[in-house]
MARTI-670064 format. One line per field, with one value per residue: x, y, z of N, C-alpha, C in turn; residue number from 1. Coordinates in nm, 3 decimals. Each point is the difference from the previous one (the first is absolute). Example, Ala and Ser with C-alpha at 12.3 -4.5 7.8 and 13.67 -1.06 7.14 Angstrom:
n_x	c(1.319  -0.035);
n_y	c(-0.569  0.105);
n_z	c(0.780  -0.072);
ca_x	c(-0.089  0.082);
ca_y	c(0.119  0.119);
ca_z	c(0.000  0.006);
c_x	c(0.090  -0.077);
c_y	c(0.120  0.109);
c_z	c(0.000  0.073);
pos	c(1  2);
END
This chain:
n_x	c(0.529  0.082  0.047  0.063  0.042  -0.005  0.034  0.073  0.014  -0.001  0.042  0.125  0.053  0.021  0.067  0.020  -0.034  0.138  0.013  0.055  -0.052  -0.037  0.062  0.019  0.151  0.085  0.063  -0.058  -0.100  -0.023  0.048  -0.152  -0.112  0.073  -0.013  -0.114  0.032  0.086  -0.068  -0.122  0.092  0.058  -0.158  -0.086  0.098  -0.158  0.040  -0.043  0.047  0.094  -0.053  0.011  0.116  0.075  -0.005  0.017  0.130  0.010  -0.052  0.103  0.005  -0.105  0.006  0.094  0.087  0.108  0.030  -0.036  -0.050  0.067  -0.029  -0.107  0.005  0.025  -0.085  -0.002  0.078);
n_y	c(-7.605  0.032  -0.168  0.039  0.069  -0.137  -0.079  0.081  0.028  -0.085  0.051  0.109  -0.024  -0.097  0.043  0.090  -0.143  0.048  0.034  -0.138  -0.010  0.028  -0.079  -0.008  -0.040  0.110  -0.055  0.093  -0.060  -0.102  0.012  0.035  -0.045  -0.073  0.014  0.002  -0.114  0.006  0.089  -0.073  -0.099  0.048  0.046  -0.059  -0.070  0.003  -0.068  0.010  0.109  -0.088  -0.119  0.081  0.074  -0.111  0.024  0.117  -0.021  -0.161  0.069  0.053  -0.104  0.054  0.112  -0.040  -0.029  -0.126  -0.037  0.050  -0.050  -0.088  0.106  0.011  -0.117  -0.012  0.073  -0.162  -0.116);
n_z	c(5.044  0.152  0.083  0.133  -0.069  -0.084  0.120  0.038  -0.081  -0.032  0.158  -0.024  -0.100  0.113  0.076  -0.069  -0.065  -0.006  -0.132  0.039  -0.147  0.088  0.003  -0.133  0.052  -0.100  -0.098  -0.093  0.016  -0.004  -0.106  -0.075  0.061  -0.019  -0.095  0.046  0.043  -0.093  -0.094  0.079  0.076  -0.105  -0.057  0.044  -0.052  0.002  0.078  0.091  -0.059  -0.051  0.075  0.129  -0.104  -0.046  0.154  0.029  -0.078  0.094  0.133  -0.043  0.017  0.070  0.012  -0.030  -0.092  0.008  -0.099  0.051  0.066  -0.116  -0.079  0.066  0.029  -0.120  -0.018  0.109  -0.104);
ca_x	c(-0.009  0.010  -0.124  -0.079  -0.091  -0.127  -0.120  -0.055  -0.113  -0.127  -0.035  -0.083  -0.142  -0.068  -0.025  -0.043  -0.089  0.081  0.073  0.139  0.051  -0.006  0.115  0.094  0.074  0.036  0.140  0.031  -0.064  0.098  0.141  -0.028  0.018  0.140  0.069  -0.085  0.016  0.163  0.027  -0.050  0.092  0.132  0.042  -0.064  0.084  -0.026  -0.026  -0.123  -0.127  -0.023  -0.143  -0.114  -0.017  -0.077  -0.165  -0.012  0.015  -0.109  -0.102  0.033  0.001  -0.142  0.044  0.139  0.078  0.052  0.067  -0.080  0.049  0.145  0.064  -0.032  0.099  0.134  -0.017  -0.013  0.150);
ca_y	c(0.021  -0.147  -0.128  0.040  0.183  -0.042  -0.055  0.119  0.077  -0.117  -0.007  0.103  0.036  -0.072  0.060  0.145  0.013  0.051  -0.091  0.041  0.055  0.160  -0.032  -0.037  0.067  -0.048  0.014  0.117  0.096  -0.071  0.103  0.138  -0.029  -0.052  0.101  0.084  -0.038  0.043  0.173  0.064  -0.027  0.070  0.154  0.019  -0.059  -0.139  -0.143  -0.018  0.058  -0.043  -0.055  0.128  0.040  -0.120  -0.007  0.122  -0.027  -0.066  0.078  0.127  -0.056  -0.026  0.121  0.079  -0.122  -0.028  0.155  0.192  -0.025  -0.018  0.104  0.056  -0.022  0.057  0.123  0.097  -0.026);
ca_z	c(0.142  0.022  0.012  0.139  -0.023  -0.039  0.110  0.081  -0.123  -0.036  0.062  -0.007  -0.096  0.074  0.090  -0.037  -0.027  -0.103  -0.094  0.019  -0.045  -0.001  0.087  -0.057  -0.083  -0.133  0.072  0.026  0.128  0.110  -0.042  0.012  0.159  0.089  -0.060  0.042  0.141  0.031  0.015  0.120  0.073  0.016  0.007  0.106  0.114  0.040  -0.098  0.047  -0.073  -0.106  -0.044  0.035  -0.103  -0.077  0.000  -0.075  -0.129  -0.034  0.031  -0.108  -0.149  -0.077  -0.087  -0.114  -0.016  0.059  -0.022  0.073  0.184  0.067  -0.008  0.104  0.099  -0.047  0.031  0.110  0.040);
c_x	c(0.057  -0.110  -0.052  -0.058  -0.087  -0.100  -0.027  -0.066  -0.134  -0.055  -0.097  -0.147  -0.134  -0.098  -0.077  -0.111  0.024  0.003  0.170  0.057  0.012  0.085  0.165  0.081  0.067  0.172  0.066  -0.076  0.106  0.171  -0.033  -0.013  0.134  0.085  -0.036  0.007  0.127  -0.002  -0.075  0.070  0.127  -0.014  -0.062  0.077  -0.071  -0.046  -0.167  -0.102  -0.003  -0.091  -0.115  -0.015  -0.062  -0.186  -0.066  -0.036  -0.174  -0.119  -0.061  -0.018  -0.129  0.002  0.096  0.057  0.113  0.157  -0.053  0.041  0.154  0.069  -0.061  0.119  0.159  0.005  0.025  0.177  0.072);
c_y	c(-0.121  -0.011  0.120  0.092  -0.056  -0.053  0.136  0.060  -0.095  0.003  0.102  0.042  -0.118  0.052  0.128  -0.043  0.023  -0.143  0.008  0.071  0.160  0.020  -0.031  0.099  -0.018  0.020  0.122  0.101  -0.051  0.068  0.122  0.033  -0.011  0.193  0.153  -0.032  0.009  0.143  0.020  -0.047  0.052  0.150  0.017  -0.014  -0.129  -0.124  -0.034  0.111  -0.092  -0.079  0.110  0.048  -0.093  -0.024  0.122  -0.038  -0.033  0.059  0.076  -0.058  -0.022  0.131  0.027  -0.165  0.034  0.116  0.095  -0.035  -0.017  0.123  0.090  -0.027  0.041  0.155  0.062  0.001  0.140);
c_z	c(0.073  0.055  0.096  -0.078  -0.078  0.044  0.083  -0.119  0.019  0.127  0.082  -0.111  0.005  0.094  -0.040  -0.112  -0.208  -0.108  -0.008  -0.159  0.028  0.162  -0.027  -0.022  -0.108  0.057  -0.019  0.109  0.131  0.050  0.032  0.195  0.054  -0.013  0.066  0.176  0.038  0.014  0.119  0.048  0.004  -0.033  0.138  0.192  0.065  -0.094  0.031  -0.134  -0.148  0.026  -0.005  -0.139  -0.075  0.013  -0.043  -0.144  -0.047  0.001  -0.120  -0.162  -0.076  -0.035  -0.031  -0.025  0.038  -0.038  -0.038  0.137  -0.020  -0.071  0.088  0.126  0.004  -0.011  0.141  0.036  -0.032);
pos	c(1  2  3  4  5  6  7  8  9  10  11  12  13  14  15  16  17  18  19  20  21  22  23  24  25  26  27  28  29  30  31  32  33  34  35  36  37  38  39  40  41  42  43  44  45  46  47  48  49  50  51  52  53  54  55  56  57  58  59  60  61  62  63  64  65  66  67  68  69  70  71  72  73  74  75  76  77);
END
């Protein structure tokens, strides 16, 4: 992860009370996200739904993992 997305992680899971390991990303989730924030932005026409999706993702990630949601998403391309 870089440095900022690592002080904003540690910060947030500060704040929420959270263990930052359960804040972490792996560098394939990371790829996996970016990857998933490019198809809501260009199938979608706006650039603005890729974080919206990204938080979704997140929301969504205490029931299904992380690929189930990103072939979910590709389903909708």
């Amino acid at each position: 992860m870089h440095g900022w997305l690592e002080q904003a992680r540690d910060r947030l899971a500060a704040e929420a009370g959270a263990d930052v390991s359960e804040l972490g990303l792996s560098p394939e989730e990371t790829d996996r996200l970016l990857e998933l924030a490019r198809v809501a932005a260009h199938e979608s026409g706006e650039r603005t739904n890729a974080p919206l999706l990204c938080y979704l993702i997140g929301r969504a990630q205490g029931t299904a993992d992380l690929d189930e949601l990103a072939r979910a998403v590709r389903r909708l391309s």
